[in-house]
N, C-alpha and C positions, 0 to 999 in steps of 0.2 A: 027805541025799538031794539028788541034783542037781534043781534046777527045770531044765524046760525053757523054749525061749523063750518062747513060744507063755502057756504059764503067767505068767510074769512079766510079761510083756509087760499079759496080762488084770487081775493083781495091780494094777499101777499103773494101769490105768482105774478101778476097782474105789475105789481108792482117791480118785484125782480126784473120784471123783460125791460119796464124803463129803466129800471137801473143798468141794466145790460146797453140797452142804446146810449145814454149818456155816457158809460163807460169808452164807448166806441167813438164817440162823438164830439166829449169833452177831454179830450187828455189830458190836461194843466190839473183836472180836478180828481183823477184819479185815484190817488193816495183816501181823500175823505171818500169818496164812493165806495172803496173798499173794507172800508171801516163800515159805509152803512149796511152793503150787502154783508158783511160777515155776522153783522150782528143781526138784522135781519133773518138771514137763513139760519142762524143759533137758535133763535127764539122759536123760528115758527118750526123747525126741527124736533127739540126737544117739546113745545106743545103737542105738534103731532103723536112723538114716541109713546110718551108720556099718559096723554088724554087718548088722543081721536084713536090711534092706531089699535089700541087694547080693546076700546071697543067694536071696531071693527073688527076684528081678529075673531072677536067671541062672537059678537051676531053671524057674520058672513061665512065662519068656518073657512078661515081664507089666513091659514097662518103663514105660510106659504108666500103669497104678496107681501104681506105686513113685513115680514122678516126680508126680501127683495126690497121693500123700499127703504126700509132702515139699514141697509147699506149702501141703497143711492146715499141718503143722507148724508153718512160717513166719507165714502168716497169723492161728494162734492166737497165737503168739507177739508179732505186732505188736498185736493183740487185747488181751494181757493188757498190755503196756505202758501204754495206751492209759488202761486201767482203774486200773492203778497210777498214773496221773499225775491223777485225780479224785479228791475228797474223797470219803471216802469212807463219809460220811451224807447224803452225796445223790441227787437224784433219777436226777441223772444218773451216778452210781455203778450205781444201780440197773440201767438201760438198757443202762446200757456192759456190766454184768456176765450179764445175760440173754443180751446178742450173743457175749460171748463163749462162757459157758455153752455155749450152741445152737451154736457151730461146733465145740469141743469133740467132745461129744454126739452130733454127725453125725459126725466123723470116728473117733471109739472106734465108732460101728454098720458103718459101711464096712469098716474095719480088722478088726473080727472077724466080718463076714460075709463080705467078701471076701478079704482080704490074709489073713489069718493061718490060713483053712481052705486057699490055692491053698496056701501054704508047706509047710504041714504034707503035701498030696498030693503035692508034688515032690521033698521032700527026705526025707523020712521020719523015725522018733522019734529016730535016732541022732544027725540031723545037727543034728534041734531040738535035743537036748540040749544039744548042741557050743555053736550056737549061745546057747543061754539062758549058758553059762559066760562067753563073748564079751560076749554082751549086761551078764550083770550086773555084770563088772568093768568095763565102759566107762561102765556109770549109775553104778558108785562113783565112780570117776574124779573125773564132772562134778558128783556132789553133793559131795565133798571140796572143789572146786572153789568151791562156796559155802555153804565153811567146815560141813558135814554135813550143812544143808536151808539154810539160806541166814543173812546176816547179819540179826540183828534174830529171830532165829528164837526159837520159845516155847523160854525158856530149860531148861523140865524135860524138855524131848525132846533141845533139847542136850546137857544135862548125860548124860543118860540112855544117847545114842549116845558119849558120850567114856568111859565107864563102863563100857558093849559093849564097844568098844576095848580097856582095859583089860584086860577078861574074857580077851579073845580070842572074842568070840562073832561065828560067820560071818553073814553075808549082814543083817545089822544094819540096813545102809543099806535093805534091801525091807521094814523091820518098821515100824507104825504104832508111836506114845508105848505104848500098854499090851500092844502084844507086846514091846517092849523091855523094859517093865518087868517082866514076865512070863521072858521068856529070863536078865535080869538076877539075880532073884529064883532061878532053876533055878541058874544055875553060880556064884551066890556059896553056895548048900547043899550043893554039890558035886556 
């Protein structure tokens, strides 16, 4: 079944906020969490820019938002650099990682109270659809880009997506480590 954007789009915040509690929860694993969120928010970033936001922009007459959340994007993105470049058992890990957190945070609550309900009124579910297929081969794209969640990435979710691969199993790159292993487990039984 085709996701539409709108879906995926929510799928990968959904996702971020566990990565966000494991970041807070797991310390020892935080170096590869930030590989996966970085690459993560690259992907669905640039999908967004790229795909969803342009048409947005045109249906909704909302150029104004679209151009506001394409510098959330940026500024998270300088945000998590930021945090990548501190130890990251310190206090100040800590701090950097709350400001990022919190711009995160505000920009997934604007984006789905405002940006992805005007979409969905402007274009309607055909064109979401359309869209979500645009959207998700452009997020493969960028996560292939760094090497399928990033380099340094927790090796069992790598191993796991080159294994998808193999399978032939779709939409791979939207699946957390234990839907993969899950989807993995379905088509090696046939």
């Amino acid at each position: 079944m085709v996701k539409d954007a709108i879906t995926l789009i929510t799928q990968d915040h959904r996702r971020m906020e566990q990565l966000f509690d494991q970041l807070q929860s797991v310390p020892e694993q935080r170096p590869y969490l930030l590989d996966e969120i970085e690459a993560i928010l690259t992907a669905h970033s640039r999908a967004e820019e790229e795909e969803v936001y342009p048409a947005t922009a045109e249906a909704a007459h909302d150029e104004a938002q679209i151009r506001h959340s394409t510098e959330e994007h940026h500024e998270a993105e300088q945000l998590l650099a930021r945090l990548k470049d501190c130890d990251p058992n310190s206090e100040e890990f800590d701090d950097r990682c709350r400001e990022f957190v919190d711009a995160v945070k505000h920009h997934v609550d604007e984006e789905e109270s405002e940006v992805l309900p005007a979409l969905r009124r402007a274009v309607g579910e055909e064109r979401v659809k359309e869209l979500g297929i645009a959207f998700s081969e452009r997020r493969e794209q960028e996560l292939q880009r760094f090497n399928m969640l990033a380099p340094g990435a927790i090796p069992k979710q790598r191993d796991l997506l080159e294994e998808a691969e193999r399978l032939g199993i779709g939409d791979r790159a939207d699946m957390n480590a234990d839907e993969l292993a899950e989807a993995v487990q379905r088509a090696k039984r046939g």
